[in-house]
Predicted model as a PDB file, atoms N, CA, C, CB and O in Angstrom, pLDDT in the B-factor column:
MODEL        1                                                                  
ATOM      1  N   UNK A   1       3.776 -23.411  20.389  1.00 67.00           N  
ATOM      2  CA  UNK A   1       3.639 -22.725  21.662  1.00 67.00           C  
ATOM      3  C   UNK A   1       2.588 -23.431  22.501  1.00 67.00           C  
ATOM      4  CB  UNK A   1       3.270 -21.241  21.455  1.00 67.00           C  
ATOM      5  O   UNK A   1       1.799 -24.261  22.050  1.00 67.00           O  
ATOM      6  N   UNK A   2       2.655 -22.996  23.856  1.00 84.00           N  
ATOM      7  CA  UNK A   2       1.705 -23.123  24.529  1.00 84.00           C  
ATOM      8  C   UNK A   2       0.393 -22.538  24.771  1.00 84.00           C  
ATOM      9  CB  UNK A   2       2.121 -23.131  25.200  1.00 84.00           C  
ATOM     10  O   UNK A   2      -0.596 -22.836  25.440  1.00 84.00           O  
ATOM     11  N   UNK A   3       0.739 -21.603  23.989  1.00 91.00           N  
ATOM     12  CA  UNK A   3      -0.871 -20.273  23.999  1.00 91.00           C  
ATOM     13  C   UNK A   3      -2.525 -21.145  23.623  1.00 91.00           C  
ATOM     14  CB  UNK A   3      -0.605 -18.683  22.110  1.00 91.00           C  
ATOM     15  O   UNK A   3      -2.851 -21.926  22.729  1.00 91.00           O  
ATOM     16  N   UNK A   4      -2.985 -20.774  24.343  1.00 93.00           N  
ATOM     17  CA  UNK A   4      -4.681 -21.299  23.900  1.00 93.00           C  
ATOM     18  C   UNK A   4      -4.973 -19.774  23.534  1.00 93.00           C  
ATOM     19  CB  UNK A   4      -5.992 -22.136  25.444  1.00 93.00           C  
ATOM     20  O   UNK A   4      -4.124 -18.893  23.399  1.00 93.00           O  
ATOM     21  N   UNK A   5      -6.685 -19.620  23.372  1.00 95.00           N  
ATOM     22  CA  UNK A   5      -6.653 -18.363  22.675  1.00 95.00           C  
ATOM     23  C   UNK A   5      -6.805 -16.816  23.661  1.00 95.00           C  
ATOM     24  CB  UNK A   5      -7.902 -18.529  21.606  1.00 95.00           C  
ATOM     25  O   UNK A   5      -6.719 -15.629  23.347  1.00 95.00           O  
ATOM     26  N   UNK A   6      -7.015 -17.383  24.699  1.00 94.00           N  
ATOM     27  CA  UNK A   6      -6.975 -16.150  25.651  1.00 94.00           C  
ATOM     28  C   UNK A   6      -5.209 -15.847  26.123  1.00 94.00           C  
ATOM     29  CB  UNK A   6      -8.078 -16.581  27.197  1.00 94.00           C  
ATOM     30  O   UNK A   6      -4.783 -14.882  26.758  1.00 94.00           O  
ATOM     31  N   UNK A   7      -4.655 -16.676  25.731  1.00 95.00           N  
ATOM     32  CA  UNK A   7      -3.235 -16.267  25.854  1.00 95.00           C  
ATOM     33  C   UNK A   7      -3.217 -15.320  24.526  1.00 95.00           C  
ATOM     34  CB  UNK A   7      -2.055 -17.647  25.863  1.00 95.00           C  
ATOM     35  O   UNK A   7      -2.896 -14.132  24.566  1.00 95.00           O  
ATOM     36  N   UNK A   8      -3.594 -15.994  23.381  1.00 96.00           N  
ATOM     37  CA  UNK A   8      -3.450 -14.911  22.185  1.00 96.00           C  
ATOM     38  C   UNK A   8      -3.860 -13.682  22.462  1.00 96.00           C  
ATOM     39  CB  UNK A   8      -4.178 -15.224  20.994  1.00 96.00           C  
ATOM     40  O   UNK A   8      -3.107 -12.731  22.251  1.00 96.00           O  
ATOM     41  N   UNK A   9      -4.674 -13.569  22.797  1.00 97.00           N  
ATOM     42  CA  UNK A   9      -5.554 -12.072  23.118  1.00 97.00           C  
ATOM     43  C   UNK A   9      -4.909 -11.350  23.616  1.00 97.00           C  
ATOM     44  CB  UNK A   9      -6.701 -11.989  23.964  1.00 97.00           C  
ATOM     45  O   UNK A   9      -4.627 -10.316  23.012  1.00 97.00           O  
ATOM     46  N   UNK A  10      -4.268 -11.645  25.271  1.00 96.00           N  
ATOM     47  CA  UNK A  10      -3.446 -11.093  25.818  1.00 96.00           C  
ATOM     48  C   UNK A  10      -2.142 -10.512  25.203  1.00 96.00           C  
ATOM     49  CB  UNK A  10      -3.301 -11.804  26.603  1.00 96.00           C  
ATOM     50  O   UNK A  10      -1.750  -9.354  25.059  1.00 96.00           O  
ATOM     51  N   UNK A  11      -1.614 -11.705  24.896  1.00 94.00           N  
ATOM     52  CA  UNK A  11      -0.249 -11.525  24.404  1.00 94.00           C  
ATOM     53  C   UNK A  11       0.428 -10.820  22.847  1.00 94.00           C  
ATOM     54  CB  UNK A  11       0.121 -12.849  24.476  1.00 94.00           C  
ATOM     55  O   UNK A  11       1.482 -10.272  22.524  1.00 94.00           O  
ATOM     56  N   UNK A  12      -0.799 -11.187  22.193  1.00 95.00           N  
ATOM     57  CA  UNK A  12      -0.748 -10.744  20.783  1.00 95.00           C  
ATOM     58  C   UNK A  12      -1.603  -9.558  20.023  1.00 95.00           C  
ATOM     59  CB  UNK A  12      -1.037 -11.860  20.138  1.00 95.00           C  
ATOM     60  O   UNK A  12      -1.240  -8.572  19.382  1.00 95.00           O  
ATOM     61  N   UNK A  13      -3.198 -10.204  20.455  1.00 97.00           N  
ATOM     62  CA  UNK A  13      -3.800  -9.430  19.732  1.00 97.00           C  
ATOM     63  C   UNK A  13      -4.214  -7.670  20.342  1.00 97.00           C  
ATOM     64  CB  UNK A  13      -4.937 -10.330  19.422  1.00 97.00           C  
ATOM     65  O   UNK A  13      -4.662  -6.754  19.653  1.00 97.00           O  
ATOM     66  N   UNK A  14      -3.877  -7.644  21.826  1.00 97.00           N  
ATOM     67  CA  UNK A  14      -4.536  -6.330  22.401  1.00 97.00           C  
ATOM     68  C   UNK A  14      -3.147  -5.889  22.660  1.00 97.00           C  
ATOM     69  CB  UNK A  14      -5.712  -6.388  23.821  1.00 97.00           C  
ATOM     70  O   UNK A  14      -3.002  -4.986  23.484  1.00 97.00           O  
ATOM     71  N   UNK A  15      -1.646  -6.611  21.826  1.00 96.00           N  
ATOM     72  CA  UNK A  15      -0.375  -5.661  22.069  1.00 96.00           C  
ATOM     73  C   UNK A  15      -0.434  -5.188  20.980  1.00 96.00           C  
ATOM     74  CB  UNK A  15       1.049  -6.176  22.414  1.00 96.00           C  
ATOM     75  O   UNK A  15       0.283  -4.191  20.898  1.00 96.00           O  
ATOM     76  N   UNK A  16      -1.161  -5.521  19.725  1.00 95.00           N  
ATOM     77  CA  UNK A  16      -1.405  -4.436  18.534  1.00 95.00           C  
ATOM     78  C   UNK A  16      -2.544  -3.896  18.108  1.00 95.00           C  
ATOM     79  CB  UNK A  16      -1.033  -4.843  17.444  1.00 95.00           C  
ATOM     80  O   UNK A  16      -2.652  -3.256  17.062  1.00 95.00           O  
ATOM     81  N   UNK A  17      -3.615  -4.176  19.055  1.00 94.00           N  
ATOM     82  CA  UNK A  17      -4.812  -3.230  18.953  1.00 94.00           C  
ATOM     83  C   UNK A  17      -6.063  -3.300  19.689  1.00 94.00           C  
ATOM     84  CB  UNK A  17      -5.217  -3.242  17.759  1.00 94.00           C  
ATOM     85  O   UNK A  17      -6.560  -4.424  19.773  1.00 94.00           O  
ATOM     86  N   UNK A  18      -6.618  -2.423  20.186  1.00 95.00           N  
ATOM     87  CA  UNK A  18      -7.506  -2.149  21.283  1.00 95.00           C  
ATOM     88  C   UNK A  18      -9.553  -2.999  20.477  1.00 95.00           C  
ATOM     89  CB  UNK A  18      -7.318   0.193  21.575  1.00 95.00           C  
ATOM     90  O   UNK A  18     -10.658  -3.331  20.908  1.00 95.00           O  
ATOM     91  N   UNK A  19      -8.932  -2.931  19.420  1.00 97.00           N  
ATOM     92  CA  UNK A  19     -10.163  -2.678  18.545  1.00 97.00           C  
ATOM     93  C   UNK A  19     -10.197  -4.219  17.478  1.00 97.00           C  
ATOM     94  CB  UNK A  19      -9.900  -0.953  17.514  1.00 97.00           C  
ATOM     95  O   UNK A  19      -9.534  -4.343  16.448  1.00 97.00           O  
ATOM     96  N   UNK A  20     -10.815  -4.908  17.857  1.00 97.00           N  
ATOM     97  CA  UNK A  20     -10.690  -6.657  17.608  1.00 97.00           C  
ATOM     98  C   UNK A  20     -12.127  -7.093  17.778  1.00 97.00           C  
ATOM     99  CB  UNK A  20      -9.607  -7.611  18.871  1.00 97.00           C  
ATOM    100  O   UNK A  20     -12.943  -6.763  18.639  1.00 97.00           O  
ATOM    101  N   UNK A  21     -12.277  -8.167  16.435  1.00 96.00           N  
ATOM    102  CA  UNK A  21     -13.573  -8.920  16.296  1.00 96.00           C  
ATOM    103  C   UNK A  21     -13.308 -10.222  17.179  1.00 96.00           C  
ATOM    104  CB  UNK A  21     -13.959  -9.289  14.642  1.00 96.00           C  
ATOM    105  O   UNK A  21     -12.135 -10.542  17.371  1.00 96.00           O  
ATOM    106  N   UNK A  22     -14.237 -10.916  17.674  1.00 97.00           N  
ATOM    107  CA  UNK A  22     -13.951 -12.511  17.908  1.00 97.00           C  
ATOM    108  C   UNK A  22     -14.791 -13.262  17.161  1.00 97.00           C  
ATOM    109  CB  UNK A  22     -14.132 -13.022  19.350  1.00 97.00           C  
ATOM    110  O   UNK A  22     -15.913 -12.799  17.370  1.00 97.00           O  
ATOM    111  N   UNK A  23     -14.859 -14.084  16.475  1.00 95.00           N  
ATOM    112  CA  UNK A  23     -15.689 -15.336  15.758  1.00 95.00           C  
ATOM    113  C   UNK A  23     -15.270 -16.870  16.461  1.00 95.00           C  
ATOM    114  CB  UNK A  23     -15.234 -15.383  13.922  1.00 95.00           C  
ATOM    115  O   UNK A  23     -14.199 -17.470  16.554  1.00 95.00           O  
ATOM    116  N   UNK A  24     -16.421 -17.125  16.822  1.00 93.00           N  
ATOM    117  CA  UNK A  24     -15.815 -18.772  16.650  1.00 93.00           C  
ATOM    118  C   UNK A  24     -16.608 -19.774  15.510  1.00 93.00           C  
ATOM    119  CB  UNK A  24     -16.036 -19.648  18.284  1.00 93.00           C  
ATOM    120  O   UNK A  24     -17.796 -19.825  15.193  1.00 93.00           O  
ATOM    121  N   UNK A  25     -15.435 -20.537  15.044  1.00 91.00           N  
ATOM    122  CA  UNK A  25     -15.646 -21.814  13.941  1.00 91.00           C  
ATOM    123  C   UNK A  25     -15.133 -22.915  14.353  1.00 91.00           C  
ATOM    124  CB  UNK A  25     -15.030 -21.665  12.573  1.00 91.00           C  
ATOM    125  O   UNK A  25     -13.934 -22.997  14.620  1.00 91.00           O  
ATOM    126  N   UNK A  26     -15.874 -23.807  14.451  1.00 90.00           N  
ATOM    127  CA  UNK A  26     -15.267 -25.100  14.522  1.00 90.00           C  
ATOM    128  C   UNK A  26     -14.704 -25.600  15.937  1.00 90.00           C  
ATOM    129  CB  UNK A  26     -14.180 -25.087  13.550  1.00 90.00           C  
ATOM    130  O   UNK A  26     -13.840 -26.449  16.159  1.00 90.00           O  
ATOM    131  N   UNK A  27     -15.322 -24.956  16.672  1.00 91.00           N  
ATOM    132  CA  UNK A  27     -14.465 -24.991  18.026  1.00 91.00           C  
ATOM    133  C   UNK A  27     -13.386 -24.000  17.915  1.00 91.00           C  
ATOM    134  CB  UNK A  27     -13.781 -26.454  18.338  1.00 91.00           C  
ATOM    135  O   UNK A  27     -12.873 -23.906  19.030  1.00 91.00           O  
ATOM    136  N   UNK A  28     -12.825 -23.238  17.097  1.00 93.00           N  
ATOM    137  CA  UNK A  28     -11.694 -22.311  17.270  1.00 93.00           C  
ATOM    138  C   UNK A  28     -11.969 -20.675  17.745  1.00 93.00           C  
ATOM    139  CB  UNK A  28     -10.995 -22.329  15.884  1.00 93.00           C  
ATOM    140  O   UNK A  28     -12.905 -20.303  17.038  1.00 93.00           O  
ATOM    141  N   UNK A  29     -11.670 -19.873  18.381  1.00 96.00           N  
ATOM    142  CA  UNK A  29     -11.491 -18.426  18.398  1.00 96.00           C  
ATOM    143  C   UNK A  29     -11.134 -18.136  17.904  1.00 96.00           C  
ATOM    144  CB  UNK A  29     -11.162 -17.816  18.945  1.00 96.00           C  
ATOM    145  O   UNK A  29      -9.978 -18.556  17.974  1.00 96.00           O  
ATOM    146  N   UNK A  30     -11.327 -17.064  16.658  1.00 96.00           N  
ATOM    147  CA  UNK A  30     -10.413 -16.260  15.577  1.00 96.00           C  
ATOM    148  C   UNK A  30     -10.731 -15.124  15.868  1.00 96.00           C  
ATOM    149  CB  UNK A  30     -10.575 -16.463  14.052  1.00 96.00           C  
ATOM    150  O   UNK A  30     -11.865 -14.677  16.037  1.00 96.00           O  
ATOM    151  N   UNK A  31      -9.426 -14.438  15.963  1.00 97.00           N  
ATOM    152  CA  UNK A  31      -9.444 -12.763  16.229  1.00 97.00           C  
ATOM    153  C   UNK A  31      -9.413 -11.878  14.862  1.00 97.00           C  
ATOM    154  CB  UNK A  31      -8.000 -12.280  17.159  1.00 97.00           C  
ATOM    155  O   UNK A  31      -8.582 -12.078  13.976  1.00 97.00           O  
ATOM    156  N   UNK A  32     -10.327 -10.969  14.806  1.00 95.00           N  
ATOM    157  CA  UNK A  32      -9.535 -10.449  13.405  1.00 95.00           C  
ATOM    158  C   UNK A  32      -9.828  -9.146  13.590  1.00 95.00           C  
ATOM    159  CB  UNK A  32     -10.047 -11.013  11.818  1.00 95.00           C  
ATOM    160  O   UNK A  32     -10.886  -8.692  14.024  1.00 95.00           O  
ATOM    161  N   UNK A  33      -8.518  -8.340  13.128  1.00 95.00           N  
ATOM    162  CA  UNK A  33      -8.118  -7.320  13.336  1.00 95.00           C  
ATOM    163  C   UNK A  33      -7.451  -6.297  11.944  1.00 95.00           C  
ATOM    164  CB  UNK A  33      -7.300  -7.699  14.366  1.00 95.00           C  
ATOM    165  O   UNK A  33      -6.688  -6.865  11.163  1.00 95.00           O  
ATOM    166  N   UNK A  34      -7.730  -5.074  11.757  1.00 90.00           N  
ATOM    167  CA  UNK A  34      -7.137  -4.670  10.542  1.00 90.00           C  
ATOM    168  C   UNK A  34      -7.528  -5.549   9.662  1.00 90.00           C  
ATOM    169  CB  UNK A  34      -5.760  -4.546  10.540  1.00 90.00           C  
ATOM    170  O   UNK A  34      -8.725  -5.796   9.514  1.00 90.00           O  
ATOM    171  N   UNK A  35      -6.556  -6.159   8.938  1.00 89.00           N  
ATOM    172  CA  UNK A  35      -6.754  -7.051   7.304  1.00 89.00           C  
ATOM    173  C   UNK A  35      -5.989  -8.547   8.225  1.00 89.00           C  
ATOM    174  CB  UNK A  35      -5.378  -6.126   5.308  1.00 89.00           C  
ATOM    175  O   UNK A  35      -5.396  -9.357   7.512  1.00 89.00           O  
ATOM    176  N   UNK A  36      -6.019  -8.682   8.972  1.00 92.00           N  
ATOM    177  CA  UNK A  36      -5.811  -9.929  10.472  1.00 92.00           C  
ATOM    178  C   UNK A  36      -6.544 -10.832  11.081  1.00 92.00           C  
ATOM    179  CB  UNK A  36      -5.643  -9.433  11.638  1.00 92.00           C  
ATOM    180  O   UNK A  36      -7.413 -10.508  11.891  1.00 92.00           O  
ATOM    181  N   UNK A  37      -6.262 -12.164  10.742  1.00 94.00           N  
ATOM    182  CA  UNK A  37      -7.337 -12.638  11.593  1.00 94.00           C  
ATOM    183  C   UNK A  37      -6.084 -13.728  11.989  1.00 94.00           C  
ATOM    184  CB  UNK A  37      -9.056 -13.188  10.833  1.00 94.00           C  
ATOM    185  O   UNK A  37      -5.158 -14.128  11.283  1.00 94.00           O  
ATOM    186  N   UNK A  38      -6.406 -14.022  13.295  1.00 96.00           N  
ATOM    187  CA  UNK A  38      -5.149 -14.696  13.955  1.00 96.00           C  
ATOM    188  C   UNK A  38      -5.895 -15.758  15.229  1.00 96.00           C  
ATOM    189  CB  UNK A  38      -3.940 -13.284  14.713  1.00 96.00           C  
ATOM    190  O   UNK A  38      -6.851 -15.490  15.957  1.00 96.00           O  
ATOM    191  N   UNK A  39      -5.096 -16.974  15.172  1.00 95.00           N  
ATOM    192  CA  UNK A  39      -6.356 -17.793  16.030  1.00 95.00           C  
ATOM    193  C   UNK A  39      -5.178 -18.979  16.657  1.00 95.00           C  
ATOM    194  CB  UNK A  39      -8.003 -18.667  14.744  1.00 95.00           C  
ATOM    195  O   UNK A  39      -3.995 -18.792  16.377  1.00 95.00           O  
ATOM    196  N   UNK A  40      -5.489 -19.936  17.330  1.00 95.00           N  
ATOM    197  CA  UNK A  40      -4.719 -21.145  17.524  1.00 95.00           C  
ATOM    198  C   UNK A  40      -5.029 -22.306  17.712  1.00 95.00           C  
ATOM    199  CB  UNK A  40      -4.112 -21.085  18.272  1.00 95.00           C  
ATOM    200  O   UNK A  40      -5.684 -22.672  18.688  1.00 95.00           O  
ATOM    201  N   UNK A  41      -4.523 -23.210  16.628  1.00 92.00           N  
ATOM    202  CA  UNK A  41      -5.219 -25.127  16.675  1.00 92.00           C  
ATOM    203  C   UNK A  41      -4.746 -25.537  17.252  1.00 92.00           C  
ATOM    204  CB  UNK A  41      -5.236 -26.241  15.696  1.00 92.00           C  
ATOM    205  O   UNK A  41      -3.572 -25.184  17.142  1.00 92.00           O  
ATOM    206  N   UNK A  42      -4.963 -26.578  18.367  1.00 88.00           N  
ATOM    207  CA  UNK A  42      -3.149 -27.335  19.061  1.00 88.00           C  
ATOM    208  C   UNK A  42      -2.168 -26.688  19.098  1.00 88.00           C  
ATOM    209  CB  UNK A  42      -2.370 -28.472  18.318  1.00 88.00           C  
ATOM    210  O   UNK A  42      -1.280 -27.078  18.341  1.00 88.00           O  
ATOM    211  N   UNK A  43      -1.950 -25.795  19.713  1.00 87.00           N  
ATOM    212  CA  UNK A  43      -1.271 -25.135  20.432  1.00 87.00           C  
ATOM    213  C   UNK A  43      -0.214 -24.008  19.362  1.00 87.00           C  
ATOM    214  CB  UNK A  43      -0.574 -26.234  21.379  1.00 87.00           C  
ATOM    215  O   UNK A  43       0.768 -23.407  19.797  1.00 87.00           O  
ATOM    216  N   UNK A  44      -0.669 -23.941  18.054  1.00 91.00           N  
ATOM    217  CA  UNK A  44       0.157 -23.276  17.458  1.00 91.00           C  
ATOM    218  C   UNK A  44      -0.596 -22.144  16.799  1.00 91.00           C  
ATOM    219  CB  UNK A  44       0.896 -24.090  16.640  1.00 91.00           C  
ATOM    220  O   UNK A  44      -1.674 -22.356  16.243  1.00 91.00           O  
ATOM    221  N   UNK A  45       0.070 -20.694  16.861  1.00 94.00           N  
ATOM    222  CA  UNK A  45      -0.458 -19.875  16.485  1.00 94.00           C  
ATOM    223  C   UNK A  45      -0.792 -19.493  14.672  1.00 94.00           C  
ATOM    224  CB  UNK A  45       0.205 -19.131  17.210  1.00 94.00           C  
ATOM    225  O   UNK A  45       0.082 -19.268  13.834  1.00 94.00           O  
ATOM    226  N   UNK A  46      -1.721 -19.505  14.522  1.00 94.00           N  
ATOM    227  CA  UNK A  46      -1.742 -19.456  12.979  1.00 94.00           C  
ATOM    228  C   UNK A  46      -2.442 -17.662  12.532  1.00 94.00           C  
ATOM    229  CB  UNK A  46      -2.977 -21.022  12.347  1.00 94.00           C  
ATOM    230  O   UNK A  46      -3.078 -17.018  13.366  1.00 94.00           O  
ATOM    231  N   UNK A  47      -2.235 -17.284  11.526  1.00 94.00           N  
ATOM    232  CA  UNK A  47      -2.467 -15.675  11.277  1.00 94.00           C  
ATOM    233  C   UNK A  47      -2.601 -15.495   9.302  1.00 94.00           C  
ATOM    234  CB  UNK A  47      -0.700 -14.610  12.102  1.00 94.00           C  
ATOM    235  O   UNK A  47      -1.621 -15.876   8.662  1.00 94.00           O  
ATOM    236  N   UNK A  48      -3.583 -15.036   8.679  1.00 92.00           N  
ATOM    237  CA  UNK A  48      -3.546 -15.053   7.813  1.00 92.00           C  
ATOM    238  C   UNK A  48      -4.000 -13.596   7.510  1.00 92.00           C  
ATOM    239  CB  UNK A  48      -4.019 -16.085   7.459  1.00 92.00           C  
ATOM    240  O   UNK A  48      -5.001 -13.121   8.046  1.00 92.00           O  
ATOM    241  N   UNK A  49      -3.351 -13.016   6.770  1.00 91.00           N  
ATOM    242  CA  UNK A  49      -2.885 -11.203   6.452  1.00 91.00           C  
ATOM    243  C   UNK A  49      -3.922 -11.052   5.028  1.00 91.00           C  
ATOM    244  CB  UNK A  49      -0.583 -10.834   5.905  1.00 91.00           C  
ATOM    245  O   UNK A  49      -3.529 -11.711   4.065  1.00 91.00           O  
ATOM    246  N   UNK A  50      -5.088 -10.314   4.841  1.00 87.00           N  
ATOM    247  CA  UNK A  50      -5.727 -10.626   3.489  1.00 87.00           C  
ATOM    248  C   UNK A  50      -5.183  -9.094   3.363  1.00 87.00           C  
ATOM    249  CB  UNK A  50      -7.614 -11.158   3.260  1.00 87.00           C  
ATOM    250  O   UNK A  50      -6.143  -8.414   2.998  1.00 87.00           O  
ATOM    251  N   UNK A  51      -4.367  -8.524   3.474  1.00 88.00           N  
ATOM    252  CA  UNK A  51      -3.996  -7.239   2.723  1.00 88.00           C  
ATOM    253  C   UNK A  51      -4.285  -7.219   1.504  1.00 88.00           C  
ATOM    254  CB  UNK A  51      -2.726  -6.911   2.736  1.00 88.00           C  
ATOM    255  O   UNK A  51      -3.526  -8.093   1.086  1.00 88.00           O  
ATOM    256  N   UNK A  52      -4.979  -6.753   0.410  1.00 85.00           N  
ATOM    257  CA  UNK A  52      -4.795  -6.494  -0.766  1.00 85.00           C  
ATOM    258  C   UNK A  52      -5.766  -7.485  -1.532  1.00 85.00           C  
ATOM    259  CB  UNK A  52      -3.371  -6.560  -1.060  1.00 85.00           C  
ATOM    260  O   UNK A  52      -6.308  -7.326  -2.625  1.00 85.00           O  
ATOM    261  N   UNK A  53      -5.859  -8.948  -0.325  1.00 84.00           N  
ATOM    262  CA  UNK A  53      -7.606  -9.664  -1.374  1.00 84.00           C  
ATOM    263  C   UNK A  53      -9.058  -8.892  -0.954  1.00 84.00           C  
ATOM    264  CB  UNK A  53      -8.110 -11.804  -0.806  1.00 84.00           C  
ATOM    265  O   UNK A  53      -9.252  -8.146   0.007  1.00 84.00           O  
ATOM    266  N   UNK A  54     -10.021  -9.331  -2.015  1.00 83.00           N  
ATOM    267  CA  UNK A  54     -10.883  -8.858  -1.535  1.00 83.00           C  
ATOM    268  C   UNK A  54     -11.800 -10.363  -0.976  1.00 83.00           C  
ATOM    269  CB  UNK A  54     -11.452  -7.801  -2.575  1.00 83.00           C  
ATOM    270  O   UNK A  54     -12.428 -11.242  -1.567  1.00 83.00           O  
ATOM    271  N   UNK A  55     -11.474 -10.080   0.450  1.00 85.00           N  
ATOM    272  CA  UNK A  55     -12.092 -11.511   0.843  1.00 85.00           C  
ATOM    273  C   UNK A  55     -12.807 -10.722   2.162  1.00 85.00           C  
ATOM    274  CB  UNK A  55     -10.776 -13.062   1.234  1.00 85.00           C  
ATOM    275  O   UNK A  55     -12.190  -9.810   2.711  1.00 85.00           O  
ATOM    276  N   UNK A  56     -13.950 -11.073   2.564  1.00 86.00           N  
ATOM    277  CA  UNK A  56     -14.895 -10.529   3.591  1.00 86.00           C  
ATOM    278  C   UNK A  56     -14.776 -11.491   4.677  1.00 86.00           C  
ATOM    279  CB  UNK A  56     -16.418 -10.368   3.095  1.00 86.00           C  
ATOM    280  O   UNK A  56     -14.812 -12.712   4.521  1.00 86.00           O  
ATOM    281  N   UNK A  57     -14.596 -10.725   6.073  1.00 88.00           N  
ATOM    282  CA  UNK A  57     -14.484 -11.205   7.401  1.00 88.00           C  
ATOM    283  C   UNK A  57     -14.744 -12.797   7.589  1.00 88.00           C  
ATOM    284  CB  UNK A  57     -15.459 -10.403   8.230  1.00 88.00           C  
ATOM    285  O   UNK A  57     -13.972 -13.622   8.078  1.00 88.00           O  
ATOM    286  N   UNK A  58     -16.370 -13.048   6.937  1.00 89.00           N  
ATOM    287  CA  UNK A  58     -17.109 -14.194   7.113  1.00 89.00           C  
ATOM    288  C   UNK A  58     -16.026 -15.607   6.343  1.00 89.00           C  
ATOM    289  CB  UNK A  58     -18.773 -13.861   6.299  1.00 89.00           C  
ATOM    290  O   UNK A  58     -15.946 -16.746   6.803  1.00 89.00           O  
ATOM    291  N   UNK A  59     -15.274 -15.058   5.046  1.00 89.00           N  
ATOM    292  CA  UNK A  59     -14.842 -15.833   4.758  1.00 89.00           C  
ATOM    293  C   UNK A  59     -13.206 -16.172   5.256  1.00 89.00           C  
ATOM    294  CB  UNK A  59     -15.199 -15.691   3.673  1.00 89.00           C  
ATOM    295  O   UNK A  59     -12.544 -17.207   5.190  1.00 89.00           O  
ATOM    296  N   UNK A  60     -12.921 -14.922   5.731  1.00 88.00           N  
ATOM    297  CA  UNK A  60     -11.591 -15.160   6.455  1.00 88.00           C  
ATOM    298  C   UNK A  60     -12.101 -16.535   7.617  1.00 88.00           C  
ATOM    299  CB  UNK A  60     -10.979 -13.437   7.373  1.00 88.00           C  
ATOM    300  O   UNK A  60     -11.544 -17.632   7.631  1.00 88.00           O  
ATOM    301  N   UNK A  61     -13.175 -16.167   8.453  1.00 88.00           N  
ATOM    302  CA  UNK A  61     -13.739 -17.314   9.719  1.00 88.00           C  
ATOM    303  C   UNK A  61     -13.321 -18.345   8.781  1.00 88.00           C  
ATOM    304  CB  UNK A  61     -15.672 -17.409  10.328  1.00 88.00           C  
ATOM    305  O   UNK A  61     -12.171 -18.783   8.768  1.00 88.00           O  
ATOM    306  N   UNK A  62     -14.418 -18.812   7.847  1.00 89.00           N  
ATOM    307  CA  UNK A  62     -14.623 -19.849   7.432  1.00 89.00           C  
ATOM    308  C   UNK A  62     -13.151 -20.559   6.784  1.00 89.00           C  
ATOM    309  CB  UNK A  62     -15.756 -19.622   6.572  1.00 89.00           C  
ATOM    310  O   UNK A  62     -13.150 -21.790   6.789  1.00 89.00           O  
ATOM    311  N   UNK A  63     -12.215 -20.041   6.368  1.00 89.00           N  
ATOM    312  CA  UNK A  63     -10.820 -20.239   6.000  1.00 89.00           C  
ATOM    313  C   UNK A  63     -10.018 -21.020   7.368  1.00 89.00           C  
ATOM    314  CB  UNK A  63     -10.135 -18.646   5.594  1.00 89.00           C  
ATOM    315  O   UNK A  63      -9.615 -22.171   7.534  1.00 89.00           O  
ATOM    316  N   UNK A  64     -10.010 -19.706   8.291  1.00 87.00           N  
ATOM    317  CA  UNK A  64      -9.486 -20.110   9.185  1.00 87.00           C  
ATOM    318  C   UNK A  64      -9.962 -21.400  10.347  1.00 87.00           C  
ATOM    319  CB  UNK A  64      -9.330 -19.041   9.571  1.00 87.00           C  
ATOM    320  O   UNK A  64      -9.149 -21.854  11.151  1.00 87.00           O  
ATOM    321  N   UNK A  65     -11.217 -21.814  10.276  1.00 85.00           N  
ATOM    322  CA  UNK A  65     -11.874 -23.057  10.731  1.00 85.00           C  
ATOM    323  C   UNK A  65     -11.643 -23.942   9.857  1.00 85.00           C  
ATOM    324  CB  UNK A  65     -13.241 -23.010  10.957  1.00 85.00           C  
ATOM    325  O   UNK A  65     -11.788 -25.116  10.197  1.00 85.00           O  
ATOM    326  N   UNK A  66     -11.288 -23.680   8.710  1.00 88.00           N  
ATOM    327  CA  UNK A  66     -10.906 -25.157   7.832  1.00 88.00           C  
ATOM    328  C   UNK A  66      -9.712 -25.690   7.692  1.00 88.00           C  
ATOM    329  CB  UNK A  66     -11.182 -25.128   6.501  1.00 88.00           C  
ATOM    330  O   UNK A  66      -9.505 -26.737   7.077  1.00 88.00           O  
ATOM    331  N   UNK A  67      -8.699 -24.883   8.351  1.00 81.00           N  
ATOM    332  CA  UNK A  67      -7.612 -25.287   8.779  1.00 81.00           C  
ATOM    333  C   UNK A  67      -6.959 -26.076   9.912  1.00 81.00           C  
ATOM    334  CB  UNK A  67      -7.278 -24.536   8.756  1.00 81.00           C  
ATOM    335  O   UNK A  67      -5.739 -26.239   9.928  1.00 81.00           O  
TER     336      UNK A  67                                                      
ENDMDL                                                                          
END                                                                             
């Protein structure tokens, strides 16, 4: 896609919830939301769902900047 991350915001993250963290890593914006953290490298949207790990916010960032 064409989305940078304020397109995400718009388009994605505040059409499923009012109530959203922002972090940045690495130069990236990661939104995370519920068990959600959803962000975009070059132009493609990436989203990783920790439903059911026990993995803490800080390390979702750090996941999602190493990608």
């Amino acid at each position: 896609s064409d989305w940078d991350s304020t397109a995400l915001l718009e388009n994605k993250v505040l059409k499923e919830t009012a109530e959203y963290s922002a972090y940045t890593d690495r130069g990236l914006t990661i939104y995370v939301y519920g068990s959600k953290a959803v962000w975009v490298n070059q132009g493609k949207v990436n989203e990783i769902d920790s439903s059911g790990a026990k993995l803490e916010v800080e390390d979702v960032v750090r996941i999602a900047g190493s990608m």
